[in-house]
VOMIRO-570044 format. One record per residue (C-alpha): residue in three letters; x, y negated, z. Coordinates in steps of 0.2 Angstrom, whole numbers, plus 5000, padded with zeros to 4 digits. Each point is the difference from the previous one (the first is absolute). Example, Ala and Ser with C-alpha at 12.3 -4.5 7.8 and 13.67 -1.06 7.14 Angstrom:
! VOMIRO-570044
ALA506250225039
SER500649834997
//
This chain:
! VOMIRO-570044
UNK500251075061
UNK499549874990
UNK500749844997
UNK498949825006
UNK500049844994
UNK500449925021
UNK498849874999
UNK500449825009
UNK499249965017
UNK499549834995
UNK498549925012
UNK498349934991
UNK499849815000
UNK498249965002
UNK499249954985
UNK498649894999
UNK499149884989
UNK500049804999
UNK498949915016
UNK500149845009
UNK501549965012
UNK498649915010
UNK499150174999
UNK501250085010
UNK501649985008
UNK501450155001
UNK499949995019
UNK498150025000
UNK500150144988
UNK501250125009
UNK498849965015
UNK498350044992
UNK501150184992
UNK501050045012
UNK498850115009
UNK499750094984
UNK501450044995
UNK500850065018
UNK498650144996
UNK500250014982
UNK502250005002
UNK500349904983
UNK501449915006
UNK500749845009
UNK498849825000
UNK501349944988
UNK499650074986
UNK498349904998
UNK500349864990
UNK498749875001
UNK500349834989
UNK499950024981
UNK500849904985
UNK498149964995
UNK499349905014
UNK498050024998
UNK498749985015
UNK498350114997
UNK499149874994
UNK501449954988
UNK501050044987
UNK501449865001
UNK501850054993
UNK501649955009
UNK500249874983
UNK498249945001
UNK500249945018
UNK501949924993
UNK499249924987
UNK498349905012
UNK501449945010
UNK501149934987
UNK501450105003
UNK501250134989
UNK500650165009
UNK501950015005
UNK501150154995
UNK501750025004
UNK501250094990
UNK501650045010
UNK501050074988
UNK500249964979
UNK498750044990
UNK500049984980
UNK499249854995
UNK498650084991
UNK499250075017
UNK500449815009
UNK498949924982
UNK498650135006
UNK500049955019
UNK500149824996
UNK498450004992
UNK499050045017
UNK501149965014
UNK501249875004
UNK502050105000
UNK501249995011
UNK501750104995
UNK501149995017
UNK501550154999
UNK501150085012
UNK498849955013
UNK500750075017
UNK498450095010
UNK499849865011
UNK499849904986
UNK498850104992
UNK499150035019
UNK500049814999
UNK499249974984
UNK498850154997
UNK498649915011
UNK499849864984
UNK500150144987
UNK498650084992
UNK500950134990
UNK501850085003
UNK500950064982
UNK501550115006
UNK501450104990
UNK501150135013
UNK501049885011
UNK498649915010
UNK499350125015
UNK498149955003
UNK500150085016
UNK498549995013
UNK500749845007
UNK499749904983
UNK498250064998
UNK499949935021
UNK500749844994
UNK498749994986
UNK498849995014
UNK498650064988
UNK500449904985
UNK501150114988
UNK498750084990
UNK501050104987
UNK502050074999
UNK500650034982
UNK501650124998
UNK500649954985
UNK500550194996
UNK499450195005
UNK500950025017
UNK499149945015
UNK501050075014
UNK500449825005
UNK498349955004
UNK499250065017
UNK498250084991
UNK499450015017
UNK500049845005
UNK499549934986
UNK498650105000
UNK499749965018
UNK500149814996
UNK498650014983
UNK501749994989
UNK499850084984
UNK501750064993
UNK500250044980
UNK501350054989
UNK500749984983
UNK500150214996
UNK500050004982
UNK501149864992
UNK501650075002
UNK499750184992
UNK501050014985
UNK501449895007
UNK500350145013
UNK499650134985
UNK501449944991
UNK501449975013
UNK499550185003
UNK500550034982
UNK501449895001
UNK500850085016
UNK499550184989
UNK501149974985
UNK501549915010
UNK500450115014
UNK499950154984
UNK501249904991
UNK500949935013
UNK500049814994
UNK500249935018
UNK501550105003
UNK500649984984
UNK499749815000
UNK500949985015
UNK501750104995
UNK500049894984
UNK500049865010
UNK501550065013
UNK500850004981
UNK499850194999
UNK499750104982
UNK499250175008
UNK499050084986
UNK500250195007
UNK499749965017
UNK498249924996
UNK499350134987
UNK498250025005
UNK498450104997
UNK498649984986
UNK498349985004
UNK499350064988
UNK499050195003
UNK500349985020
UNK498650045011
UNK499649825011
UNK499050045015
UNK498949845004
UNK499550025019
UNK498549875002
UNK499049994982
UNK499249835006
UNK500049854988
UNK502050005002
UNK500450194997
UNK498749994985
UNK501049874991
UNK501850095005
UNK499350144992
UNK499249924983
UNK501849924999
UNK500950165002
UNK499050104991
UNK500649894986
UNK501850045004
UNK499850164996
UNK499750075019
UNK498650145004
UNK499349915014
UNK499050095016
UNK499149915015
UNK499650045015
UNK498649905008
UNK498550075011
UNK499049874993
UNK500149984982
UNK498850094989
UNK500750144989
UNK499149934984
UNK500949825003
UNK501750085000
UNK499650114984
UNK499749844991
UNK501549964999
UNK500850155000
UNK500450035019
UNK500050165009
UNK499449985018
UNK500850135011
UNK500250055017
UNK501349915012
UNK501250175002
UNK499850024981
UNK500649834995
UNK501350035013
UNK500650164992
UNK499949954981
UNK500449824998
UNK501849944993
UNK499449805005
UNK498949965014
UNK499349804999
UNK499249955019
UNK498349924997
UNK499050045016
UNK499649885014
UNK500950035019
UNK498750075011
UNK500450125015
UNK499850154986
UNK501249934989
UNK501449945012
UNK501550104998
UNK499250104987
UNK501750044990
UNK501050075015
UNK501250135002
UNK498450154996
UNK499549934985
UNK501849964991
UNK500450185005
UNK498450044989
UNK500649884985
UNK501250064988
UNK501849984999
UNK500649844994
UNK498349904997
UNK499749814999
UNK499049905011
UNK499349814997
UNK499149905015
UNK498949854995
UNK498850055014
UNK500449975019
UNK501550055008
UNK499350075014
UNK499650154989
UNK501550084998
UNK501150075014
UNK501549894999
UNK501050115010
UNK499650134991
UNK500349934983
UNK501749965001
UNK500350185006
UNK499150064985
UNK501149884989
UNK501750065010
UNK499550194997
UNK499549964984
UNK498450054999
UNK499449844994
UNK501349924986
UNK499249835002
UNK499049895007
UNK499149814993
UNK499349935018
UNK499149844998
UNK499450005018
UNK500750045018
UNK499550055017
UNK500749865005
UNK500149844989
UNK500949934995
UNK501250145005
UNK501849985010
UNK501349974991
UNK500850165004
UNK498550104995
UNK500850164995
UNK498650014987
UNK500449834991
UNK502050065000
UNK499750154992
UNK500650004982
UNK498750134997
UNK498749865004
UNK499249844991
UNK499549905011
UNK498949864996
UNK499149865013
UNK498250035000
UNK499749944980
UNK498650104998
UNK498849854997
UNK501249874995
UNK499749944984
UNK499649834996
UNK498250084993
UNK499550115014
UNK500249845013
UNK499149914990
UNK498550144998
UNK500250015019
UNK499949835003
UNK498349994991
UNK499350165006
UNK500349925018
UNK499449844998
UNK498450054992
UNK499650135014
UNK500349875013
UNK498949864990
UNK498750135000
UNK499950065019
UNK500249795002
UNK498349994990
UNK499150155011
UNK500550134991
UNK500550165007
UNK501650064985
UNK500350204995
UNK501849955006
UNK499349995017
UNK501150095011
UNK499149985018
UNK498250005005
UNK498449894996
UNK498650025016
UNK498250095003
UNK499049985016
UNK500850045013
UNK498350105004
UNK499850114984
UNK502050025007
UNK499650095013
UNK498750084991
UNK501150094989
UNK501649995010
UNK500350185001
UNK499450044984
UNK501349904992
UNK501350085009
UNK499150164995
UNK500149944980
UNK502049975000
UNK500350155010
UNK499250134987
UNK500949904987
UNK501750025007
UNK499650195004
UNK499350024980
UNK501549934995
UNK501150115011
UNK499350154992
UNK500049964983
UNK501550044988
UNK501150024986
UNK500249914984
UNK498449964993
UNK499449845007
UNK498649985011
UNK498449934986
UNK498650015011
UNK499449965018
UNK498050035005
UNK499549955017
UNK498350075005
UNK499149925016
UNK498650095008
UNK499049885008
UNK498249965008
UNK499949824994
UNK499549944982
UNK501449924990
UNK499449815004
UNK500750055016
UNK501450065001
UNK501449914989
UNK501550134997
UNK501149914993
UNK501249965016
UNK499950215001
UNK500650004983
UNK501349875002
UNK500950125015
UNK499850164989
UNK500949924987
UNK501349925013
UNK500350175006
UNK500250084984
UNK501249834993
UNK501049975015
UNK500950135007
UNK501049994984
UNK499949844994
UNK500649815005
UNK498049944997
UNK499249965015
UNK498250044996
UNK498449915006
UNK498149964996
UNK500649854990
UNK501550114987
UNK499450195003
UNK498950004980
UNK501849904993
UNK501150125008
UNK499150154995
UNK499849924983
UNK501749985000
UNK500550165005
UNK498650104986
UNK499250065016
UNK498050034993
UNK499149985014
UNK498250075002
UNK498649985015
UNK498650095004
UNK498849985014
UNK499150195007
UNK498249925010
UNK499850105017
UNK498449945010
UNK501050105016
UNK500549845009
UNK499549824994
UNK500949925015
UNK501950044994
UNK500649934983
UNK500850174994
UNK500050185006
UNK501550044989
UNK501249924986
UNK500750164986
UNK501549964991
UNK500450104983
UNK501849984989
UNK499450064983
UNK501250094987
UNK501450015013
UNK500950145006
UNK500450035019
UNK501150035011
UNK499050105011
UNK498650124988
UNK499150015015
UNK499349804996
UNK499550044986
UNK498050024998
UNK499150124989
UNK499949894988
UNK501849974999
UNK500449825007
UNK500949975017
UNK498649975012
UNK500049935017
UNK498449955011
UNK499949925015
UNK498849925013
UNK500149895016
UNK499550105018
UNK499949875015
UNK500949864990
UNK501450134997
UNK500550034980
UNK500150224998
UNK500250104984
UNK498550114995
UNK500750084987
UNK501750054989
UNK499550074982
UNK498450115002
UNK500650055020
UNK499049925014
UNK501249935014
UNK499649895013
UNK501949915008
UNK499949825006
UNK501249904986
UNK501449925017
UNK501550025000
UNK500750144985
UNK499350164991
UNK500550164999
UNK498950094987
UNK500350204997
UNK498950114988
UNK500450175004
UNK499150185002
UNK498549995011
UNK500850135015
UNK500450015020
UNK501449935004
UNK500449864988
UNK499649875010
UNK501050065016
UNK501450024989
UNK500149824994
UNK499349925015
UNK501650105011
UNK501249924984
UNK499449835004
UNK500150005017
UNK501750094999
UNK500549824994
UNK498949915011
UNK498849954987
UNK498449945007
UNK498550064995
UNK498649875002
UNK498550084988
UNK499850174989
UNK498850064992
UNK499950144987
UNK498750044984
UNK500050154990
UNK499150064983
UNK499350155009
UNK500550155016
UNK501850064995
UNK500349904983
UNK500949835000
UNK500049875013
UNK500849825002
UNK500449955017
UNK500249815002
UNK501249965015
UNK500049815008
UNK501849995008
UNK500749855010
UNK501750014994
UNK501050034984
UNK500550174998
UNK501650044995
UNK500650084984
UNK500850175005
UNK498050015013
UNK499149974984
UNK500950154991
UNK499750125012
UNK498149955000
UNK500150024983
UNK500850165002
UNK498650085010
UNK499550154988
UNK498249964999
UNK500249814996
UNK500249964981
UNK500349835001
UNK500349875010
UNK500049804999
UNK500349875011
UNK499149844999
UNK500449825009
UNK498749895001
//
């Protein structure tokens, strides 16, 4: 049975383009769509968002500055926690600046109704109840940093509140604490320092282990796995990757081998966390995976601490099958006291540094400020984390069809694997209407989100999905098929191709050789139409089971008995073949999560050759 990237189950903000707040009100909005989307089942009222950073009535073009500026007035940003002085010199030059720390949340609930703009590091919680206070005033929140997970997204989308961050200033500063963290816990310097200080002289007991033509596994080949691995690579390390994302070509460059995730596991000496925590990568070093490393390896976190099993570190560290560890970050921080982790002497242990150097604050500060000056003056950043607004009728319109988009994406990504990279995505829309008519790009936003988030800290929408895929040297290509069959609905379907990628499942791929999926909306209801070059027809709710077997009697009794064995629901099946007793696919809707040991036995059903199981 093959092995699947678990994707997240993160809900869709609606995202929509800039219009009046006079326009349309949140409340009057939910009204006017609720209907539709009780038929169309796109989710809850609250995820319309309907104010915008750029204020504009039809008939104008006025910017949140402009109007500022024709009442005499300068907008006001707060910034609750310290900021460098570089980033404070840029905000001063539109808005007047008010730097109040250690503000209790009352205090903040109390003030955020004269602010403007919020700039925010980790301490502050900008919960629901600050953007209520703001009673509609708090135009932009700046997170001075890449983290957002003190900010409520949803509310702030709710409340017209664009959120940006500062993802890119701090790079090499993590990068090199990474390096840092490397070469000390090899060479045992924190453990040594601290003997010399007790007035010790302990030369044997501290003999460490070169670096030199050891294999470092770099697990997240992002910006900060990339500059780990130039920097090792010029200490003598072979270096591998491991990253879904990153295109093979990119990594040869600089002399990186991209490889599969058991492979990394199984080969490297050194492993340096670089990968964001999302419900794939929680816990993804556990007690299976150290069992799979080998005996005595090293392992550096810079990332999140979330992705490794504490637990299951320190008995790795106890059994000795990991010699040492260098963790920057923690489940919890800071961490107890007592943290069996920060005790151990096998363990250096270091207080979140990853971004603290006089030069990466300073970069952050900047890169902050200016994307906050920008959202002040109407401007929509690429740093955009939430949602900009469309009509609340094209909306509707496409409602399902978005839904559709990010569903075909997370099952493309699902189904493509191994070390090469994805370097191409083409969407193909088949469509009555002429171009001038039908604007993809939200559909194209939600492939991309399904393709980028189930593994990754982005949140994707209409305003970052071209910058994220940029960023992620994801080449994405449209195409548009005309079909004069029904004028009235905006699409008939939405095809999804991975291109030089290989699968998990070969049944995805298409004759042509890329992982295919196809999709099209039935009575406001999302369902797959085809897997590869097979024609299915199972409504995309709740999980898929997808199995290519031989095309026989009795395959489907056997696995629908398995499933109900372990109370599996089955909600929608349909099957597709090549032709009468050659190879079939049979695509399975089930209701609940079917267990590891159910899955086998489906997988052991001698006409089924494959199997995968898809969240969506």
């Amino acid at each position: 049975m093959n092995k699947l990237i678990p994707p997240a189950s993160i809900s869709s903000p609606a995202m929509l383009h800039p219009i009046s707040r006079a326009s349309i009100s949140f409340g009057s909005a939910v009204s006017a769509f609720d209907s539709t989307r009780k038929k169309l089942s796109i989710g809850s009222p609250r995820q319309i968002s309907c104010t915008a950073v750029s204020i504009s009535s039809p008939s104008s073009d006025v910017s949140v500055s402009k109007v500022s500026a024709a009442v005499g007035s300068k907008p006001t940003v707060l910034v609750s926690e310290k900021l460098g002085e570089a980033g404070l010199d840029v905000l001063r030059k539109l808005a007047n600046v008010e730097c109040e720390y250690s503000l209790s949340q009352e205090e903040l609930c109390a003030k955020i109704s004269l602010c403007d703009a919020l700039i925010v590091r980790s301490g502050t919680k900008v919960t629901r109840e600050v953007f209520e206070a703001a009673k509609g005033r708090l135009k932009v929140v700046g997170r001075a940093g890449v983290g957002i997970d003190n900010v409520d997204l949803q509310a702030a989308t709710e409340f017209g509140c664009l959120v940006v961050n500062a993802p890119t200033a701090n790079t090499v500063a993590a990068a090199e604490h990474g390096i840092a963290l490397l070469a000390s816990m090899a060479r045992n310097v924190s453990q040594s320092d601290a003997s010399m200080k007790a007035g010790k002289w302990q030369r044997n007991k501290f003999v460490g282990v070169s670096l030199v033509g050891k294999t470092l596994a770099v697990l997240g080949f992002g910006k900060v796995g990339t500059e780990v691995a130039r920097r090792a690579k010029g200490l003598g390390m072979h270096v591998i990757a491991h990253d879904p994302y990153s295109p093979a070509e990119r990594a040869r460059a600089i002399g990186v081998e991209l490889v599969s995730f058991d492979e990394a596991l199984a080969t490297a000496d050194f492993f340096s966390l670089h990968m964001p925590l999302t419900p794939s990568t929680s816990k993804i070093l556990n007690d299976e995976t150290f069992a799979k490393m080998k005996k005595g390896v090293r392992i550096v976190n810079v990332a999140r601490g979330g992705v490794i099993d504490e637990a299951a570190l320190l008995r790795a560290l106890n059994n000795g099958t990991v010699a040492q560890a260098a963790l920057d970050v923690f489940t919890e921080e800071p961490p107890s006291k007592d943290n069996p982790l920060v005790q151990h002497p096998n363990v250096t242990a270091t207080p979140h540094l990853g971004a603290s150097t006089v030069e990466a604050q300073e970069g952050v500060a900047i890169e902050i400020a200016e994307a906050v000056v920008g959202a002040l003056n109407g401007e929509l950043a690429a740093t955009a984390v939430n949602a900009p607004m469309v009509p609340a009728e094209v909306l509707s319109e496409l409602a399902p069809y978005v839904v559709l988009a990010e569903k075909l994406g997370r099952l493309a990504i699902q189904l493509a694997g191994g070390g090469g990279g994805i370097r191409g995505i083409k969407i193909s829309y088949a469509s009555a209407r002429s171009p001038e008519d039908l604007d993809t790009r939200i559909l194209r936003a939600m492939v991309t989100k399904g393709i980028v988030e189930p593994v990754s800290s982005m949140f994707v929408n209409l305003v970052n999905a071209d910058f994220v895929a940029k960023q992620r040297g994801l080449r994405i290509a449209e195409e548009r098929t005309f079909l004069g069959t029904n004028p009235d609905a905006p699409l008939e379907s939405i095809e999804v191709r991975l291109s030089h990628v290989e699968s998990r499942f070969g049944g995805a791929v298409s004759d042509s050789g890329e992982v295919r999926v196809e999709g099209r909306v039935k009575d406001g209801v999302p369902h797959l139409t085809h897997v590869g070059s097979f024609p299915v027809d199972v409504s995309l709710e709740g999980n898929l089971i997808l199995c290519r077997q031989l095309d026989q009697p009795g395959v489907i009794g056997s696995v629908g008995s398995i499933l109900g064995e372990d109370n599996v629901n089955v909600n929608f099946m349909s099957v597709g073949r090549t032709g009468l007793g050659k190879h079939a696919i049979m695509a399975i809707g089930v209701d609940e999560e079917p267990t590891k040991d159910t899955l086998s036995k489906i997988d052991h059903v001698p006409a089924v050759e494959e199997l995968a199981f898809l969240k969506l």
